[in-house]
Kinemage of the C-alpha trace (Angstrom):
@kinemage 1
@onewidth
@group {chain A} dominant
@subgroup {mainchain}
@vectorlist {calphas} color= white
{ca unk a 1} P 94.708 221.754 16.591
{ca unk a 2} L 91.176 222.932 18.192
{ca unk a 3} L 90.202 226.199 18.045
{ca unk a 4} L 91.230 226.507 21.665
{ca unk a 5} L 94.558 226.077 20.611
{ca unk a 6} L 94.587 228.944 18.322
{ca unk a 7} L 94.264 232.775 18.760
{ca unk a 8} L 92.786 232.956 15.960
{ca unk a 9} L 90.169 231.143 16.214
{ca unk a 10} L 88.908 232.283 19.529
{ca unk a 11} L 89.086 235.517 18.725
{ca unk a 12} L 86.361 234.660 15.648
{ca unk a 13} L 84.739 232.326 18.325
{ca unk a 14} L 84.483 235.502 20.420
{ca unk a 15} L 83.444 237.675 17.745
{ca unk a 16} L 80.612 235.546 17.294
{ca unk a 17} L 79.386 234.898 20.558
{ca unk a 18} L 79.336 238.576 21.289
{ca unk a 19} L 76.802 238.861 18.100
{ca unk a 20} L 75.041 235.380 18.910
{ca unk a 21} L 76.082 233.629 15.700
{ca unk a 22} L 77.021 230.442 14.813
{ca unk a 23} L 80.155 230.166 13.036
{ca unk a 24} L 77.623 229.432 10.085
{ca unk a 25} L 75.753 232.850 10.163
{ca unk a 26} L 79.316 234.384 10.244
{ca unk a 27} L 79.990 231.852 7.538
{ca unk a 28} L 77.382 233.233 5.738
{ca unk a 29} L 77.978 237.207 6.466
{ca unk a 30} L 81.311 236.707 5.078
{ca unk a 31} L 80.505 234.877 2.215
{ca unk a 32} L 83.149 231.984 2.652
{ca unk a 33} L 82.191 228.419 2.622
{ca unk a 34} L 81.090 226.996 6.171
{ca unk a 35} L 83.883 224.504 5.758
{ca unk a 36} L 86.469 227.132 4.827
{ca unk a 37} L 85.575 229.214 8.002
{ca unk a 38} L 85.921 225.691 10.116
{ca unk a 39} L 89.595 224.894 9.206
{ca unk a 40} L 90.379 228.579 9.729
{ca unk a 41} L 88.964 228.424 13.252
{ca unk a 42} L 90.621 225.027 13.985
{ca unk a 43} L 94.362 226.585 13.308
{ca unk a 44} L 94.096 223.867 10.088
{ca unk a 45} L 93.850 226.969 7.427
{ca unk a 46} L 96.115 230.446 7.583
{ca unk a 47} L 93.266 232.774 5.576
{ca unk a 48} L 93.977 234.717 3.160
{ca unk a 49} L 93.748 238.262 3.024
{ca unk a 50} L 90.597 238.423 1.591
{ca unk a 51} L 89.703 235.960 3.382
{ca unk a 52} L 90.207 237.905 6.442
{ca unk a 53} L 88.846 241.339 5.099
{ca unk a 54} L 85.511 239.294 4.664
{ca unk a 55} L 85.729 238.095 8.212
{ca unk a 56} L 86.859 241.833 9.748
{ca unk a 57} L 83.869 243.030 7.134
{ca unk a 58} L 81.300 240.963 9.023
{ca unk a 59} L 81.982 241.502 12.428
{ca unk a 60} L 82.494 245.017 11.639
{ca unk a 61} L 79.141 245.606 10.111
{ca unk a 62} L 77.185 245.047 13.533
{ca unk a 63} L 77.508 247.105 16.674
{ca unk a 64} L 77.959 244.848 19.656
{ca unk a 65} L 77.370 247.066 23.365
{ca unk a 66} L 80.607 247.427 25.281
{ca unk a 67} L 82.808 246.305 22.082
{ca unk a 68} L 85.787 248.668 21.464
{ca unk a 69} L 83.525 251.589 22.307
{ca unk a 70} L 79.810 251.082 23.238
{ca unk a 71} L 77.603 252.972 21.216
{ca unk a 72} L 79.526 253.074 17.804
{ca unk a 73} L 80.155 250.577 15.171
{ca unk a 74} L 83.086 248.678 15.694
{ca unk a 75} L 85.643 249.990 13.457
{ca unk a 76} L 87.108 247.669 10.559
{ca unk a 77} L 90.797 248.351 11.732
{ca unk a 78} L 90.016 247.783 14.996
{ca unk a 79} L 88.696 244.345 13.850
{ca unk a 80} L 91.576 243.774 11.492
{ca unk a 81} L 94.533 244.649 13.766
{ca unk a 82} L 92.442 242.158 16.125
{ca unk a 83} L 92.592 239.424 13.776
{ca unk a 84} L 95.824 239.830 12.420
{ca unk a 85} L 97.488 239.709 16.205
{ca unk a 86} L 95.728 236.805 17.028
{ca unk a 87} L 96.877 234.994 14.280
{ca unk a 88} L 100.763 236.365 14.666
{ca unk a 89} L 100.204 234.734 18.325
């Protein structure tokens, strides 16, 4: 599976292209090993929660213009219930 193929992973794709990261910055954000973030994005890995907390943590720390609503800091449950539907897809 490519991360094409999976919700999941293009939401994170999107996520990061919205901030201008690599999936290594967010790698690196969220603490989780570059490799561990890859086979998440390529539908080979389900994450774990905390996996996923420290994904919705990262994206949720920066504010992005015209994400959710421009001019505040994307919220965390925004992020998560974002996440969680994309990988329920």
């Amino acid at each position: 599976m490519s991360a094409t193929d999976n919700p999941l992973g293009l939401t994170i794709l999107e996520g990061c292209s919205q901030r201008g990261w690599t999936q290594a910055e967010l790698s690196k954000r969220a603490g989780i090993h570059s490799s561990v973030m890859n086979r998440i994005v390529k539908g080979h890995n389900n994450p774990r929660t905390d996996t996923l907390l420290k994904i919705v943590n990262a994206f949720a720390s920066v504010q992005v213009d015209g994400e959710f609503f421009s001019g505040r800091k994307p919220d965390k449950e925004l992020w998560a219930a974002r996440l969680v539907l994309a990988g329920d897809a």
